[in-house]
N, C-alpha and C positions, 0 to 999 in steps of 0.2 A: 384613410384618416376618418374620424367617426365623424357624424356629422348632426346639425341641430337645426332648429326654426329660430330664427327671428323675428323683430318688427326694425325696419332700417328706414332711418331716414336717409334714402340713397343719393338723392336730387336737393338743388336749394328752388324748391317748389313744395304747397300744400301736398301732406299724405302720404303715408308710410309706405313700405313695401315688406310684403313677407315673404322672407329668403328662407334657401338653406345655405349654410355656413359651418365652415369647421367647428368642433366644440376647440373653446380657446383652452389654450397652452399655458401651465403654470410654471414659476420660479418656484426656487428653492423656500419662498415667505410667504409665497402664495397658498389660498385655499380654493380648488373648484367646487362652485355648490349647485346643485340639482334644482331649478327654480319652480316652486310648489306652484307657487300665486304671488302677484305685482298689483299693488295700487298706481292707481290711475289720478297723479296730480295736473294742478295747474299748468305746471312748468310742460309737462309732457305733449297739454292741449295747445300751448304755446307752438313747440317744435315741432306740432303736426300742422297748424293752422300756417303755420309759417311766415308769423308776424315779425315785427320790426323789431325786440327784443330776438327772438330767435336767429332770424338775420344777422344780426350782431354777434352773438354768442355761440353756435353750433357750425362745424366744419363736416358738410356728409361728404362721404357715406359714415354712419352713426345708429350704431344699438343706442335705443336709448332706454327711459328707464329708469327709475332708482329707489323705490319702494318695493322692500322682499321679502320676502321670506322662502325657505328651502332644508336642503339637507346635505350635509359635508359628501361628494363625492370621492375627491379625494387630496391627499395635502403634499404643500412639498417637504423638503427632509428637512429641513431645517424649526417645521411645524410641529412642536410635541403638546399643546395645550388644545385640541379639536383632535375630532377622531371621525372615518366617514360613516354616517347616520347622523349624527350631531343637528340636532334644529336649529336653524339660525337666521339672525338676519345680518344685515350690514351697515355700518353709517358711511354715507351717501357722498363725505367729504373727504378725498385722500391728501391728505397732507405731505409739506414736505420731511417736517420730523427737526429740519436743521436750524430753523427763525429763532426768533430771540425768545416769540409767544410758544413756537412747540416744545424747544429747549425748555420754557420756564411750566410747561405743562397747560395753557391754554393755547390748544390745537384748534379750538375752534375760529381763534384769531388768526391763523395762518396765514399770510400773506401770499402763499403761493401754494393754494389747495386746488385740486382738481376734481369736478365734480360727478359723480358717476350719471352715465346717459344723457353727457354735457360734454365734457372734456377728454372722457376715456368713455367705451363700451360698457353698454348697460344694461336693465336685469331683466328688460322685455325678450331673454330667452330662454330656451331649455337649458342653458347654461350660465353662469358666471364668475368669472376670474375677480377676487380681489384679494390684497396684502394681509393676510392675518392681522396686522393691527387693527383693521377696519373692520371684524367679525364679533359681534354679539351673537351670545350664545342665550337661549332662551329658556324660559323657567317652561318645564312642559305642561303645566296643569296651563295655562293662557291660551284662548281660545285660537287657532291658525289664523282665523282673517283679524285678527287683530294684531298677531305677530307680524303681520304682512303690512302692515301699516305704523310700523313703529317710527318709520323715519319723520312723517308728517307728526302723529305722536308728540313725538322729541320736539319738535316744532312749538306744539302749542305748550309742553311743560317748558322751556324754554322761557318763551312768553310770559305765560299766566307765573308764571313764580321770577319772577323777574327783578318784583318789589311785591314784598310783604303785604299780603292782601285780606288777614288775620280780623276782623271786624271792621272792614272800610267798605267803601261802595263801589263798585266796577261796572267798567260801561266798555263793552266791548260793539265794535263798528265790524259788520262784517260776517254773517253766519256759514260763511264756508265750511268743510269739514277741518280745520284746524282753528275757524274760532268756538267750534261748536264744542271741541275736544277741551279747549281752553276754560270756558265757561263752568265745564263739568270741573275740573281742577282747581276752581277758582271759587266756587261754592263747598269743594270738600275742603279747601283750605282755610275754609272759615270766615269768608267774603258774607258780610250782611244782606247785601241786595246785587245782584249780577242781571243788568242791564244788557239786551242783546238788539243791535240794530241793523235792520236790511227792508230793502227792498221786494223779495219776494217770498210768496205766503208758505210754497210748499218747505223752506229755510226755518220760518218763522218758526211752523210746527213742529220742525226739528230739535231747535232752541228749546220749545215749549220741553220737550222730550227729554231733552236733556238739563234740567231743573232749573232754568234763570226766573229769575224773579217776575222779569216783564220781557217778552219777546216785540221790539218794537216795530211797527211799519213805517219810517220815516218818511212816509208818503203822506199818511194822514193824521200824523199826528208827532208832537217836536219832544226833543229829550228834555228841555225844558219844562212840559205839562207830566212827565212823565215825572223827574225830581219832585212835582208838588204833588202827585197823586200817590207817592211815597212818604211825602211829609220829609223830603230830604231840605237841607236850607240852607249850604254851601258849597252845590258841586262833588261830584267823584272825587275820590280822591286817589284811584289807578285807571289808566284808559289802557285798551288793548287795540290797536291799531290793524286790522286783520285785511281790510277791503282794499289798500292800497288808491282809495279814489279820494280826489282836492276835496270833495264835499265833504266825507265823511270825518276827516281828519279834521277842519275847518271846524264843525260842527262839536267836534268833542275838543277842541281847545275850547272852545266856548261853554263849555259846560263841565271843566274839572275845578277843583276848589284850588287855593292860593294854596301854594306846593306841593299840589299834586302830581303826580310822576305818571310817563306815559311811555309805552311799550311797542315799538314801532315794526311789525313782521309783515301787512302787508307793500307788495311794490308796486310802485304807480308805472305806470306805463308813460308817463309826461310828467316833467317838472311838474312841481307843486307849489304856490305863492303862499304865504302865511301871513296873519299878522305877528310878528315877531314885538312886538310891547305888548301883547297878551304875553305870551311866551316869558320876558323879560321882568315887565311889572306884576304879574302873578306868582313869579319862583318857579316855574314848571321845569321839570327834569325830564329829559326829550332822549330814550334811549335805543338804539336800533336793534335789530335781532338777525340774523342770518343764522339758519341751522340750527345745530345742536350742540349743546357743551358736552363734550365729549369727557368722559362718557358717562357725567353726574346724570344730565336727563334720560341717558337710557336707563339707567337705574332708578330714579325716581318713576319714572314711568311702569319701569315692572312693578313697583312698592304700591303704585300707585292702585293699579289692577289688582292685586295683592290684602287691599287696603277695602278694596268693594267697589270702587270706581267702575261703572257699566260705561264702554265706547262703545258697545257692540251697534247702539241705536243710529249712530253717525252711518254706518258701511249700508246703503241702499239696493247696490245694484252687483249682481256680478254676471261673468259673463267667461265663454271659452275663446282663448287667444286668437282663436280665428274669425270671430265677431267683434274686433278690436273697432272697427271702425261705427259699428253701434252703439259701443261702451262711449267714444268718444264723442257722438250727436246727442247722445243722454247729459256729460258733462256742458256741452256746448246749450242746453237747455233748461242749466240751471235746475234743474226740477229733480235733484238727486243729492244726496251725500257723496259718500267715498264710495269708489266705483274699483271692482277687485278683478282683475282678470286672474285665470287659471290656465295653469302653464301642462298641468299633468293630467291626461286620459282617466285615470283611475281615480275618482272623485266618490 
């Protein structure tokens, strides 16, 4: 039986293992694809750190994994829309297909979706199996490591177009690499001023990089001086919620205008207390986000790049599979964007 490399999280303890493992077996709806290069998200540094969220959520031994990009090895018979060589990546959520939201064609509401390199085997290998529904096929002129990152992507188009952000003011909490992504989206869509706030500098500069208007330090200085130094005089009026921290969120109800709508994609690790008569006596509209709408933001997002939108400045680090454990002390240090491993010798 052929066989491949993985990264497993084998143990329910910190730190991967790199095995070899059968290449997995496809259904008749299945596609096996050749894995090029994988982004390296939050969720992954989670299941490596082996924190209290991951605890909760992952059952090892577990490929994990779920940002791809690759090439159609080969498909099962029932598959005539891919062919093997085909570019592609995958969305990251398998559904059941049978709910009331997949039936009526929002899958991304699926109540009973399983998530790849969570709940099933995921794309930290030379190999992976997933359902032809879940196969995006990629425009070939888009650069590979951005293909390789479409899942997080979809994430921030998600987000950032959430609510119409057409001449209003955005205040996004958070310079991660999917608020950074969001920013960029948010300024092409004709955002007035796009506010970007965090705590550290090498983020900042990223921000800077990717065109917001004011990259903030909320260290030294408040969103509030910031609206006046813009000559702004009633608050934001869309927040992008990206950091998942009480402060940050705390901070940006405090500073959107009366009816201002807020876009909720990072997750907090701990309840979070609000004042809820802000919330109430303001109008605010408080919306959550998980994943991707399937599969309007993978297409907006190719339209997007398409369109001139540069994500290439977000992708900082990359690294060969077998230096995984370096890629992830770079993420754990803050001081990086999107971090790309490479899965194939011939680069």
């Amino acid at each position: 039986m052929p066989s491949m490399i993985a990264l497993v999280k084998r143990s329910a303890e910190p730190g991967l293992s790199p095995e070899e493992l059968p290449v997995p077996e496809i259904g008749i709806n299945d596609v096996l694809i050749k894995v090029d290069r994988t982004g390296v998200c939050g969720t992954d540094l989670h299941i490596y750190l082996w924190n209290e969220w991951a605890r909760r959520a992952i059952r090892p031994p577990l490929v994990i994994g779920h940002e791809f990009v690759g090439t159609i090895e080969r498909v099962g018979t029932n598959v005539k829309d891919f062919k093997p060589g085909d570019v592609v990546s995958g969305e990251g959520h398998v559904v059941c297909g049978r709910c009331r939201n997949c039936l009526a064609g929002r899958r991304h509401l699926c109540a009973d979706s399983h998530g790849i390199g969570i709940a099933r085997q995921g794309s930290f290998a030379q190999y992976l199996a997933i359902p032809v529904t879940n196969v995006w096929h990629h425009d070939p002129s888009i650069p590979r490591d951005i293909q390789a990152i479409f899942d997080p992507l979809g994430n921030a188009v998600h987000t950032a177009l959430s609510f119409d952000v057409l001449g209003e003011d955005v205040l996004i909490t958070g310079a991660g690499p999917i608020g950074l992504m969001a920013a960029a989206i948010a300024r092409h869509a004709g955002a007035r001023y796009v506010v970007m706030t965090d705590v550290i500098p090498y983020r900042l500069e990223l921000a800077r990089k990717m065109g917001v208007t004011l990259a903030l330090d909320v260290r030294t200085e408040t969103i509030a001086e910031a609206q006046r130094k813009l000559g702004m005089k009633e608050g934001f009026d869309v927040g992008l919620e990206m950091a998942g921290h009480p402060k940050a969120l705390r901070e940006m109800l405090d500073n959107m205008c009366h009816g201002g709508k807020i876009a909720l994609l990072g997750i907090p690790e701990q309840e979070i207390a609000i004042d809820w008569n802000r919330v109430i006596f303001n109008g605010l509209t408080i919306k959550g986000i998980y994943g991707r709408e399937m599969y309007e933001s993978w297409y907006k997002a190719t339209v997007l790049i398409q369109s001139g939108v540069d994500f290439s400045p977000v992708i900082t680090h990359h690294f060969h599979h077998s230096e995984y454990e370096k890629a992830f002390e770079v993420i754990r240090s803050a001081r990086c964007g999107k971090v790309i491993l490479h899965w194939s010798d011939a680069e």
